[in-house]
TORVEX-66679 format. One record per residue (C-alpha): residue number from 1; x, y, z. Coordinates in Angstrom, 1 decimal. Each point is the difference from the previous one (the first is absolute). Layout:
// TORVEX-66679
{r NUM {X Y Z}},
...
This chain:
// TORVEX-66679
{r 1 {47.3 79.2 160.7}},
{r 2 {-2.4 2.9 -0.1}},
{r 3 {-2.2 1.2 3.5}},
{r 4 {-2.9 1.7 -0.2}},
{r 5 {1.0 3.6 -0.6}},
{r 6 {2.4 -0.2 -2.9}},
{r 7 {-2.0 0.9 -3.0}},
{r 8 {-1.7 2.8 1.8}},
{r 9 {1.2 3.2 -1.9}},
{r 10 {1.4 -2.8 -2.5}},
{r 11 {-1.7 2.1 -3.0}},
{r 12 {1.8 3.4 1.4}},
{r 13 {3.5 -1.8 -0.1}},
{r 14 {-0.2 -1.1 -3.4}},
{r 15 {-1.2 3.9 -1.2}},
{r 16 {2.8 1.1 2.2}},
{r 17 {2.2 -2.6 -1.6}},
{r 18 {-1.2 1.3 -3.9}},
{r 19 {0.9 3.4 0.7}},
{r 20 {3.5 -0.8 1.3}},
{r 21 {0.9 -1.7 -3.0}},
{r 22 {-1.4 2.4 -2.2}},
{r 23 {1.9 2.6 2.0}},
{r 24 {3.0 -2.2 0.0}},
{r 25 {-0.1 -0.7 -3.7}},
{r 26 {0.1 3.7 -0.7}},
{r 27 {3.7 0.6 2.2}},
{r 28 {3.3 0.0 -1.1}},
{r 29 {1.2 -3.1 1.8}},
{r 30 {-2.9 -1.8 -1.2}},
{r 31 {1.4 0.2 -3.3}},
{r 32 {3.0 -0.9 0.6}},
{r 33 {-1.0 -3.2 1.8}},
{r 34 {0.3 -3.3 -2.2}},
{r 35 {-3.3 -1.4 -0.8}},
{r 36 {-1.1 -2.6 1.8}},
{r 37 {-0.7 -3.5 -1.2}},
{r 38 {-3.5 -1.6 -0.2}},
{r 39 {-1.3 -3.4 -0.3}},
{r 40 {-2.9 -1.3 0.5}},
{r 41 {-1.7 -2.1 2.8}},
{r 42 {-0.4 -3.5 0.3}},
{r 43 {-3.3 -1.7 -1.6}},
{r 44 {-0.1 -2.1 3.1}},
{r 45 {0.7 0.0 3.8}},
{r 46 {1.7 -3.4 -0.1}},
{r 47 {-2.0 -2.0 2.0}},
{r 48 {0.3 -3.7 -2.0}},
{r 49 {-3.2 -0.9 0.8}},
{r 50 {-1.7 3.1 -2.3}},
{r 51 {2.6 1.5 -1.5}},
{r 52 {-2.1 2.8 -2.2}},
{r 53 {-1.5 0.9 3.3}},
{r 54 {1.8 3.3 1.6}},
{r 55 {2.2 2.2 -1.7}},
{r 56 {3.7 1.7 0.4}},
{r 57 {1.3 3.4 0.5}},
{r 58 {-2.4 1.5 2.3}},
{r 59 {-1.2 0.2 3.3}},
{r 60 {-4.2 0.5 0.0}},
{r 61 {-1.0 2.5 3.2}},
{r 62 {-3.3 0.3 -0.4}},
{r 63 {-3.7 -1.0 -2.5}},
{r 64 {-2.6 2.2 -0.5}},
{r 65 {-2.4 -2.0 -1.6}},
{r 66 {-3.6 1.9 -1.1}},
{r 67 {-2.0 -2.0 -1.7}},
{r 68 {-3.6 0.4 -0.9}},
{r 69 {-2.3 -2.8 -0.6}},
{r 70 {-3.2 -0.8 -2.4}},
{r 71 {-1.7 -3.3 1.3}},
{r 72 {-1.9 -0.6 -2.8}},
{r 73 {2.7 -0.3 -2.6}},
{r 74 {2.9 -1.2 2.5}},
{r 75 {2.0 2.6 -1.3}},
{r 76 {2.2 3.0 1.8}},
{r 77 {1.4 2.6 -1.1}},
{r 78 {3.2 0.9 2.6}},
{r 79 {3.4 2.3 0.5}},
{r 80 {2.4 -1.8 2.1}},
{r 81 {2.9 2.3 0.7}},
{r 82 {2.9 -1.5 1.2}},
{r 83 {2.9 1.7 2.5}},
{r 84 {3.5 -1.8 -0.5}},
{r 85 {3.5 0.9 0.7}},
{r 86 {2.9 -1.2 -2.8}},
{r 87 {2.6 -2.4 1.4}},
{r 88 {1.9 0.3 -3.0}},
{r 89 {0.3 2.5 -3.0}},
{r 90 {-2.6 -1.1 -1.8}},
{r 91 {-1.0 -0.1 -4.1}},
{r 92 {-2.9 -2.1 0.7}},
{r 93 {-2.3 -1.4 2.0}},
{r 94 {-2.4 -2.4 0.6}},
{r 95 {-3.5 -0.6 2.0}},
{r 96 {-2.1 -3.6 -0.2}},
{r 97 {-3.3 1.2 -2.0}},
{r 98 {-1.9 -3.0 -1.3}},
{r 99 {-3.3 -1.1 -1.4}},
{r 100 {-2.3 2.2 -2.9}},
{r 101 {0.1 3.6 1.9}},
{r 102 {0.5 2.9 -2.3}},
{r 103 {2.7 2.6 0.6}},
{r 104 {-0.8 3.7 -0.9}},
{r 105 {2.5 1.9 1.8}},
{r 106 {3.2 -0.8 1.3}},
{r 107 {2.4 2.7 1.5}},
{r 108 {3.3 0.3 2.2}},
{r 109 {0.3 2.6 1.9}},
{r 110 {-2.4 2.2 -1.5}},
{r 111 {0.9 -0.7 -3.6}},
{r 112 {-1.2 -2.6 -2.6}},
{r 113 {2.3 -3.0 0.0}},
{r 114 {-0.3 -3.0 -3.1}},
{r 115 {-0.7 -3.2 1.3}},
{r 116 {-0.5 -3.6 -1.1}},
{r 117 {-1.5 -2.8 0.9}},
{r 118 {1.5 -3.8 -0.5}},
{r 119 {-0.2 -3.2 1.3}},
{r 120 {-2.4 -0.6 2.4}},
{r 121 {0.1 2.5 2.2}},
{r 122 {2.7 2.7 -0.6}},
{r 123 {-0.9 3.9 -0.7}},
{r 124 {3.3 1.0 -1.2}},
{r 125 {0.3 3.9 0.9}},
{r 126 {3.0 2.5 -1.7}},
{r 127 {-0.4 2.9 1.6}},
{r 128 {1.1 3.5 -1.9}},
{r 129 {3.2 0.3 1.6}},
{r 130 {2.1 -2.3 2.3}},
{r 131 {-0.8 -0.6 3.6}},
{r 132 {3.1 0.3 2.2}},
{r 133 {1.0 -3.1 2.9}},
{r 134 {-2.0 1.7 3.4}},
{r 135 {-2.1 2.4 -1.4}},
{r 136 {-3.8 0.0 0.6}},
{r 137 {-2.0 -0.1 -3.1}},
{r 138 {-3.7 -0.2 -0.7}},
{r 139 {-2.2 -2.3 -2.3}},
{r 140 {-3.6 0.5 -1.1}},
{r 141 {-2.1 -2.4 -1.7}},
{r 142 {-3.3 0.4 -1.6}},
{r 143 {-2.1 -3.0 -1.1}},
{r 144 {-3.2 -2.1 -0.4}},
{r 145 {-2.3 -2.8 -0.9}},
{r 146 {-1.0 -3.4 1.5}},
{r 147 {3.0 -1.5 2.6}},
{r 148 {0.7 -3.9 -1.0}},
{r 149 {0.9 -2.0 2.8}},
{r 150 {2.5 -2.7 0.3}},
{r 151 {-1.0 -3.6 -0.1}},
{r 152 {3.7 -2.2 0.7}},
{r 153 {-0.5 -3.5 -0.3}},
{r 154 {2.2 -0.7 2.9}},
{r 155 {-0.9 3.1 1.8}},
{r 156 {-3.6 0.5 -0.2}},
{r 157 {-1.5 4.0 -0.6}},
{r 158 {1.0 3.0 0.7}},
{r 159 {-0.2 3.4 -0.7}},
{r 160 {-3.1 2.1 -0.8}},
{r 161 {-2.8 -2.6 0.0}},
{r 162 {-3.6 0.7 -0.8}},
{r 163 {-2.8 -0.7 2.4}},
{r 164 {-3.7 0.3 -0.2}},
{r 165 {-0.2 3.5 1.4}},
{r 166 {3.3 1.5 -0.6}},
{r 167 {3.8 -1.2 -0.2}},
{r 168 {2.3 -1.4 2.4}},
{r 169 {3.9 0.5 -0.4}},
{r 170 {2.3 -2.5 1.9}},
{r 171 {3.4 0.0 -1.9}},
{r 172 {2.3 -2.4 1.8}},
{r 173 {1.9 -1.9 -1.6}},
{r 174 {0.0 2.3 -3.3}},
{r 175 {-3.3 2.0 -0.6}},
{r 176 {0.8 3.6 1.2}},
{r 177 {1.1 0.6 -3.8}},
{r 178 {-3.6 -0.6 -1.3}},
{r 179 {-1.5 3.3 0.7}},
{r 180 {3.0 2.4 1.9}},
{r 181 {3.4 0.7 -1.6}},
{r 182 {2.2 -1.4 2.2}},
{r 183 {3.7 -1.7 0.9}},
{r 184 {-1.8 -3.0 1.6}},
{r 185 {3.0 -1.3 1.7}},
{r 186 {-0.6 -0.5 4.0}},
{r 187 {3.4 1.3 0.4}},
{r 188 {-1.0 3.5 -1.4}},
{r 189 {-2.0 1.0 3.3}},
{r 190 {-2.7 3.4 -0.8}},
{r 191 {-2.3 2.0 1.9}},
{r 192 {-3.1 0.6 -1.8}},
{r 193 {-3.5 2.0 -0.6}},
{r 194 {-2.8 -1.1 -1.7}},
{r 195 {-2.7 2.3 -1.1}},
{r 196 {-2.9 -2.2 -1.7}},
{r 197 {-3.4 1.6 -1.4}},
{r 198 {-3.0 -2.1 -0.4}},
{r 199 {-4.0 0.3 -0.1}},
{r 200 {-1.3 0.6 3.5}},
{r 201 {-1.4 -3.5 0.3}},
{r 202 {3.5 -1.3 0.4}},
{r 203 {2.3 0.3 2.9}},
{r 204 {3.8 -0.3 -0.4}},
{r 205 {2.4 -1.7 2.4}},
{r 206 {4.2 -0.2 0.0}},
{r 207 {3.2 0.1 1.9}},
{r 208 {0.5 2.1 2.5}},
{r 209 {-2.3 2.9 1.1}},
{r 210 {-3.0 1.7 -1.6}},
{r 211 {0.1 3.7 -0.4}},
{r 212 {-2.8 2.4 -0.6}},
{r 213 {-2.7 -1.4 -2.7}},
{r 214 {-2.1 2.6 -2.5}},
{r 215 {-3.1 -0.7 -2.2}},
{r 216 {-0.3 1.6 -2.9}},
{r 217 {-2.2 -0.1 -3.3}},
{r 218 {-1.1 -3.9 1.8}},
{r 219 {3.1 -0.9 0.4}},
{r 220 {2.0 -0.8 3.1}},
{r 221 {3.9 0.6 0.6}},
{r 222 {2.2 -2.2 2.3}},
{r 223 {3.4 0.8 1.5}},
{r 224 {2.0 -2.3 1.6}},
{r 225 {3.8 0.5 0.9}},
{r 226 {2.5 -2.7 0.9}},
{r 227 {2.7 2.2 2.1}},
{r 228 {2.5 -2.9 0.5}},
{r 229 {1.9 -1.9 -2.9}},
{r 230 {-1.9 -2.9 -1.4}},
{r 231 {0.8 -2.2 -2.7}},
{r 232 {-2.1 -0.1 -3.5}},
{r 233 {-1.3 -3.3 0.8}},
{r 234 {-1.7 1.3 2.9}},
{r 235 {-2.0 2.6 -1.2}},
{r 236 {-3.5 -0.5 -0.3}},
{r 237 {-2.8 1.4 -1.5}},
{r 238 {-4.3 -0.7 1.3}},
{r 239 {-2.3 1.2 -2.4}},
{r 240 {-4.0 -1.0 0.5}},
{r 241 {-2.7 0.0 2.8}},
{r 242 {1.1 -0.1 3.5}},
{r 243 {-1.1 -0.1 3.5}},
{r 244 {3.2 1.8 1.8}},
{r 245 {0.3 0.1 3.3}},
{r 246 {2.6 2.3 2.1}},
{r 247 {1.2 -0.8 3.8}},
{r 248 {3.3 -0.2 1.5}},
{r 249 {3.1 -2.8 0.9}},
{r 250 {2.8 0.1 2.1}},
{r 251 {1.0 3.3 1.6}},
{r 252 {-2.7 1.8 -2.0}},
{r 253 {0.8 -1.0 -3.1}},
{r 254 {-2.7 0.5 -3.2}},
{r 255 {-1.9 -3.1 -1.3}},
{r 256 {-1.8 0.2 -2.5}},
{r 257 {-1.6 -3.1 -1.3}},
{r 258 {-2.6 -0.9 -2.9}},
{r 259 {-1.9 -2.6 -1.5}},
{r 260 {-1.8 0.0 -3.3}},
{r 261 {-3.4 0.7 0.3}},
{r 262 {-0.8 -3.5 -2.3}},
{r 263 {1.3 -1.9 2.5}},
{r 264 {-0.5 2.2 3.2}},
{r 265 {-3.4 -1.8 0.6}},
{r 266 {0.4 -1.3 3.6}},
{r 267 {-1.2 2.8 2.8}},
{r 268 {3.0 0.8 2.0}},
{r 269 {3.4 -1.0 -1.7}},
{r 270 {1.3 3.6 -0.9}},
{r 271 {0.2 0.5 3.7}},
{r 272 {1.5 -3.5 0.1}},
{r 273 {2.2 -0.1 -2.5}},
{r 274 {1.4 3.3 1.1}},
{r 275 {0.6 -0.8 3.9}},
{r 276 {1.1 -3.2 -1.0}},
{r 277 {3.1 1.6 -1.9}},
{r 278 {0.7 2.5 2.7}},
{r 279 {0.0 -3.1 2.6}},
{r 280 {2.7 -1.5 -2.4}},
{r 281 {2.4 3.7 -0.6}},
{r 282 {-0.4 0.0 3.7}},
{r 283 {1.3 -3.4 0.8}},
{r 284 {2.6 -0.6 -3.1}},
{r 285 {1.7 3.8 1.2}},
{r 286 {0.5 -1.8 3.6}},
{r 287 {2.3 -2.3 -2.1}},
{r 288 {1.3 1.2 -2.9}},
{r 289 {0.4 4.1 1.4}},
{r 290 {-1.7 2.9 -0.9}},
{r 291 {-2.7 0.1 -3.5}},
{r 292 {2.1 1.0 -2.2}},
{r 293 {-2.5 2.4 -2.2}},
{r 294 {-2.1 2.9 0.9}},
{r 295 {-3.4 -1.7 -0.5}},
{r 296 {-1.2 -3.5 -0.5}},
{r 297 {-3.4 -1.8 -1.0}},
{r 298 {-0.9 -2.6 -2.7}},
{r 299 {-2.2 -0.8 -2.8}},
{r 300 {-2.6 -2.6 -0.1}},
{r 301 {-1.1 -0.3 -4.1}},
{r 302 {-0.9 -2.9 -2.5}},
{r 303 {2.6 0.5 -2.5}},
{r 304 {0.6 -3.5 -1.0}},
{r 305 {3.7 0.1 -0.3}},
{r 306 {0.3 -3.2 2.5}},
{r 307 {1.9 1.5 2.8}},
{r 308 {0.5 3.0 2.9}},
{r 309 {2.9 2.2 -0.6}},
{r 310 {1.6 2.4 2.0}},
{r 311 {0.0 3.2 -1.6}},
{r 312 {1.9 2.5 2.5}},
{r 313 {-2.4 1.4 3.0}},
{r 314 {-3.1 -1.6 -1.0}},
{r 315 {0.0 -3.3 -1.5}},
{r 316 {-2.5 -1.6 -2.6}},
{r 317 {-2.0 -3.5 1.2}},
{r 318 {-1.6 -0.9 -3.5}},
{r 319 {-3.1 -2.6 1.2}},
{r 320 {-3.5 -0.6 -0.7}},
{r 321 {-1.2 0.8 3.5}},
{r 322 {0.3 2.4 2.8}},
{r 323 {1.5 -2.5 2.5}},
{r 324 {2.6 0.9 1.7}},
{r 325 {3.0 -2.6 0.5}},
{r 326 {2.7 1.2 2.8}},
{r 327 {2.5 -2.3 -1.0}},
{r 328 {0.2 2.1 -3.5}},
{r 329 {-0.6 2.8 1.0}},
{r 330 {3.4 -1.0 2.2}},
{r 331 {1.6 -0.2 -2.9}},
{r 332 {-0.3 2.5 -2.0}},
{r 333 {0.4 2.7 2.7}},
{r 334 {3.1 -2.0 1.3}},
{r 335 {1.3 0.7 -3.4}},
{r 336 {0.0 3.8 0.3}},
{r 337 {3.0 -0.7 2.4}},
{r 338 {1.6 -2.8 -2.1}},
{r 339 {-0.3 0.8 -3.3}},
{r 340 {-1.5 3.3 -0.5}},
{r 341 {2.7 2.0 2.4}},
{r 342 {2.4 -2.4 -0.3}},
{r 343 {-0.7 -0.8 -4.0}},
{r 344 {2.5 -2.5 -1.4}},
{r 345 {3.1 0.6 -2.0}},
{r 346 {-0.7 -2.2 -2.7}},
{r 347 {-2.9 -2.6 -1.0}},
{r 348 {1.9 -2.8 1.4}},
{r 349 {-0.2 1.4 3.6}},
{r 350 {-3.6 -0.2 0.0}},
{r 351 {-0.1 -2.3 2.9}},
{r 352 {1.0 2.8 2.2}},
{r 353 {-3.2 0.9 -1.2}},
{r 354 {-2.3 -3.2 0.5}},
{r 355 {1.7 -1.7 2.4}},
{r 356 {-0.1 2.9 2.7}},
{r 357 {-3.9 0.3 -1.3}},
{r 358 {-1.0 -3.5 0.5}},
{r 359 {1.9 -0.3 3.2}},
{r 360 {-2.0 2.9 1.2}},
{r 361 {-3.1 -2.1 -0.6}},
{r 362 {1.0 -3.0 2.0}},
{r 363 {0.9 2.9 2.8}},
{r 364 {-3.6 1.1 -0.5}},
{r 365 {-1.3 -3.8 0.2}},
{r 366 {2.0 -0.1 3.4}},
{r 367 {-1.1 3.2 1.8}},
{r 368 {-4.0 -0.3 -1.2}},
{r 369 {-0.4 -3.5 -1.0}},
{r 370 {2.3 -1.6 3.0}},
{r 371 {1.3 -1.9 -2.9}},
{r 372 {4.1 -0.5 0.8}},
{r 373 {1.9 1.2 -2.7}},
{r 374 {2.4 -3.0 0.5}},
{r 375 {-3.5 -1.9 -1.1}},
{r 376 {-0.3 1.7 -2.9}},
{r 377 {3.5 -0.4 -0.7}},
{r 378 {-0.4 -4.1 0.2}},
{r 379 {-2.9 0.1 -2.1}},
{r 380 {1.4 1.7 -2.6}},
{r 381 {3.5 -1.7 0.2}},
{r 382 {-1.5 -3.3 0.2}},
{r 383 {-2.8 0.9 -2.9}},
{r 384 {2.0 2.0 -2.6}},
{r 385 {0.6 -2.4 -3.1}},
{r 386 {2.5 1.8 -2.2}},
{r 387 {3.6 0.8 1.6}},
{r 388 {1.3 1.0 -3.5}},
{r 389 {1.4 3.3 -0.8}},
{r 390 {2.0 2.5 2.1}},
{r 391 {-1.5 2.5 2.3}},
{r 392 {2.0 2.6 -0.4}},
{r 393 {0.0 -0.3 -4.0}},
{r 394 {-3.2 -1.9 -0.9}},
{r 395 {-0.1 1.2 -3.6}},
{r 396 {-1.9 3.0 -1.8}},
{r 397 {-3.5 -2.3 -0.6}},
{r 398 {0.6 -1.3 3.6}},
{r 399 {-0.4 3.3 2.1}},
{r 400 {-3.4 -0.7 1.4}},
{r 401 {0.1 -3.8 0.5}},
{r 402 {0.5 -1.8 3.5}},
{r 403 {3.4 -0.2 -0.3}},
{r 404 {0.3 3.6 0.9}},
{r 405 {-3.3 0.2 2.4}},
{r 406 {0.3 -3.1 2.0}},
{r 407 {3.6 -0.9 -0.3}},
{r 408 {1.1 3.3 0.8}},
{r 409 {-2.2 0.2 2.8}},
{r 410 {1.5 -3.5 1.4}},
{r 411 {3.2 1.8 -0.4}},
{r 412 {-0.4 2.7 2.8}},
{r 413 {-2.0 -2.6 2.2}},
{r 414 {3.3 -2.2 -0.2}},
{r 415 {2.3 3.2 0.0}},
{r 416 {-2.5 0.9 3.4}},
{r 417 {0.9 -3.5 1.1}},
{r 418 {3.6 0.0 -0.7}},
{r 419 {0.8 3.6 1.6}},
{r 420 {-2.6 -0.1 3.1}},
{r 421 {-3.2 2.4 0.2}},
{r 422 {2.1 3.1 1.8}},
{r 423 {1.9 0.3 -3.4}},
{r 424 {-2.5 -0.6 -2.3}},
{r 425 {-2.6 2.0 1.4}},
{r 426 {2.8 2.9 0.0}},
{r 427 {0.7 -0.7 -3.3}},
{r 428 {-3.9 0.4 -1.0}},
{r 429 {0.6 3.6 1.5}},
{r 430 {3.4 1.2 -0.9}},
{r 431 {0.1 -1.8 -4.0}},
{r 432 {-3.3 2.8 -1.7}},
{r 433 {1.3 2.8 3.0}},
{r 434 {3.8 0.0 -1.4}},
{r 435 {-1.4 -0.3 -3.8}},
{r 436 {-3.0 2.5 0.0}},
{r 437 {-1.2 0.6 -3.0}},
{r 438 {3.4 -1.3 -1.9}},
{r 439 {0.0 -3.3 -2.1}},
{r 440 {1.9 -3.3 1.6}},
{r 441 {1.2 -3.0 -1.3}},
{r 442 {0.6 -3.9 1.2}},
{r 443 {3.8 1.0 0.3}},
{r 444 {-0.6 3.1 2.3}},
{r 445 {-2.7 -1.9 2.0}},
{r 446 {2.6 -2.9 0.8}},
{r 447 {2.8 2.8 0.6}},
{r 448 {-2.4 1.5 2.4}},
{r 449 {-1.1 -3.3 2.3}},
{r 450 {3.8 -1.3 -0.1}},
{r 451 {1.3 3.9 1.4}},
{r 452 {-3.6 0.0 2.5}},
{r 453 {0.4 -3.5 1.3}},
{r 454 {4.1 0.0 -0.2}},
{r 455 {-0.5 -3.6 -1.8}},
{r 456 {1.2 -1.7 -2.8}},
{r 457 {-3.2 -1.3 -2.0}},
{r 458 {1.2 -0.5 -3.5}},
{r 459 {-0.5 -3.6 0.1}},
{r 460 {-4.1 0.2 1.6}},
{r 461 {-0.9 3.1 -2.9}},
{r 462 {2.1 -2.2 -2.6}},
{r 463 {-2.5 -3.0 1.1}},
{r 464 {-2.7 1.7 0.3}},
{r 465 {0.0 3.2 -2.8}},
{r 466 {2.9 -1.1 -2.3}},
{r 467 {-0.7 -4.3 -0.7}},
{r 468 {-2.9 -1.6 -1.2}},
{r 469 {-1.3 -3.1 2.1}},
{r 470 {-1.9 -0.2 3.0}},
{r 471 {2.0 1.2 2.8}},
{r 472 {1.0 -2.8 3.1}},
{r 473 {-1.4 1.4 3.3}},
């Protein structure tokens, strides 16, 4: 787990660190050590659910991505330098890459390294000499062309996805890889900057929070810097026309907010939309603790992928309209608690994700719509038609189906029934404060309501998370 000041200076330790060895390779004792031994990193992070996804050997600190953009061709040309510390002495090493970009230069540390590329997605990277277990080491990567996006038949899109007057980039489960270098494993947390150059017609939008913009030659560049670690599938990317619009959330917080101008066509629903998610950071903090990021917002754009996602401080609603809808917006920005600082530990704990986001809706429904959540609850016990599958391992094409959503929401209304509201409303508090910005699992979040309540519940989570079947109240 990184905060938010680690990779500051990151680029003077590894210099520092290049002139030590050198030093250190020119001394006496240096030659008299034994050589160490090198091998190279995994291909994969081990997650069974996508095991080419991630890689082994190395820790990722930081992604400075700069990328500039030509609309009328699609294409970009980009340098993504990435900041990394070995955890073992490393040959070799791998980042995801995929789809038809073009590599012109790669380098470690400074100095042309040979790469590969096989399979789907793996840039296999040799550096010129070995890189020893805990030291810092920097890669640079130089590419271009047109992104490809992901289309999964059980999954849906994502990735960098064309639209009308730009490009959109919403990478969960598996798209990051289409137009950054990355090891797109949620367990690999980064900081990151993003530097992107368009014509001036076009605004920019991403995680975190913008820095200075400069125009030059008719063309406009963006920064935007996420200072606390965020997983790949997170990251987003807004290219195209917007209507942005800045104000503040709970305890001054930055909001910043936009809505594509194509479908910005109702007088008013900037201010709207934006006061509308401040209303919900304000309310969801008085449950679930303090925001956990140094800015929020959202984005409002007709993509067409289907679905809202929520990339880390400013999720992405993908519709045809400007309306706003609470309950989603609910849920996405519950997510930056339950899933974005608290990201899981492997695809399978995704309910932690879902179930925590959908419950936040019915919480919403409650305080706004005076709809009970116990209601809601029925409705959807008594409605839901498939009881199949496990919760807590519903299977790699399976991730985004009710079984995670619903279910897992009926599980922390019966786990809120089963332990009283004193304990489960300390649990929404204590369960994102104790794991900030870390990466939990099913196991963990049982551990932690068992030790919090001072209960037994393996046999209610082994009903409810671990056996298919609809569940006896």
């Amino acid at each position: 787990m990184r905060g938010a000041d680690r990779n500051r200076g990151h680029l003077w330790v590894v210099c520092c660190a290049l002139s030590a060895g050198l030093l250190a390779a020119t001394s006496p004792a240096a030659e008299a050590a034994p050589a160490p031994l090198y091998s190279p990193g995994a291909p994969g992070a081990g997650d069974p659910y996508f095991p080419d996804m991630g890689n082994g050997g190395y820790d990722v600190g930081h992604y400075d991505i700069r990328l500039a953009f030509t609309p009328e061709t699609g294409a970009i040309d980009a340098t993504t330098t990435v900041l990394a510390t070995a955890t073992q002495n490393l040959s070799r090493f791998d980042l995801d890459f995929q789809g038809p970009l073009t590599i012109s230069k790669l380098s470690v540390n400074g100095r042309n390294a040979a790469f590969t590329r096989s399979g789907a997605q793996e840039l296999v990277i040799t550096p010129p000499d070995g890189l020893r277990k805990g030291s810092p080491f920097v890669v640079s990567v130089s590419y271009s062309g047109v992104p490809r996006k992901v289309d999964d038949p059980a999954l849906g899109v994502s990735g960098w996805v064309a639209t009308k007057d730009g490009a959109v980039a919403l990478n969960q489960p598996i798209g990051a890889a289409t137009y950054y270098p990355v090891n797109d494993t949620p367990t690999d947390k980064a900081t990151y900057t993003q530097t992107i150059t368009v014509p001036t017609w076009l605004t920019v939008l991403a995680n975190g929070e913008p820095g200075p913009t400069t125009t030059r030659d008719h063309r406009t560049t963006f920064r935007w810097s996420m200072n606390r670690p965020m997983a790949s599938e997170l990251s987003m990317l807004a290219i195209g026309g917007y209507d942005v619009t800045r104000g503040v959330a709970a305890g001054g917080l930055p909001n910043i907010t936009a809505i594509g101008k194509p479908i910005d066509t109702k007088p008013g629903q900037g201010k709207v939309f934006n006061e509308t998610t401040a209303q919900i950071v304000q309310w969801e903090s008085s449950l679930y603790g303090p925001y956990p990021f140094d800015s929020t917002g959202g984005i409002l754009a007709d993509v067409g992928v289907g679905y809202s996602l929520e990339t880390q401080g400013r999720p992405v609603y993908d519709q045809r309209t400007s309306d706003v809808d609470g309950d989603l917006l609910a849920h996405e920005l519950g997510h930056q608690w339950f899933g974005d600082s608290l990201t899981p530990a492997r695809w399978s704990d995704i309910w932690l994700n879902e179930g925590f986001a959908t419950y936040s809706e019915w919480l919403y429904q409650e305080k706004f719509s005076n709809i009970p959540v116990q209601q809601t609850f029925a409705k959807t016990y008594a409605g839901e038609k498939d009881w199949s599958g496990e919760v807590a391992d519903p299977g790699r094409d399976h991730i985004f189906d009710d079984l995670v959503y619903n279910r897992g929401a009926m599980t922390l209304h019966a786990l809120r029934t089963k332990i009283g509201d004193r304990d489960f409303f300390r649990l929404l508090t204590l369960w994102p404060a104790t794991h900030r910005y870390g990466n939990v699992s099913t196991r963990q979040f049982i551990e932690f309501v068992e030790r919090l309540t001072n209960r037994d519940l393996g046999s209610f989570f082994d009903t409810w998370l671990y056996r298919p079947g609809k569940p006896t109240l």
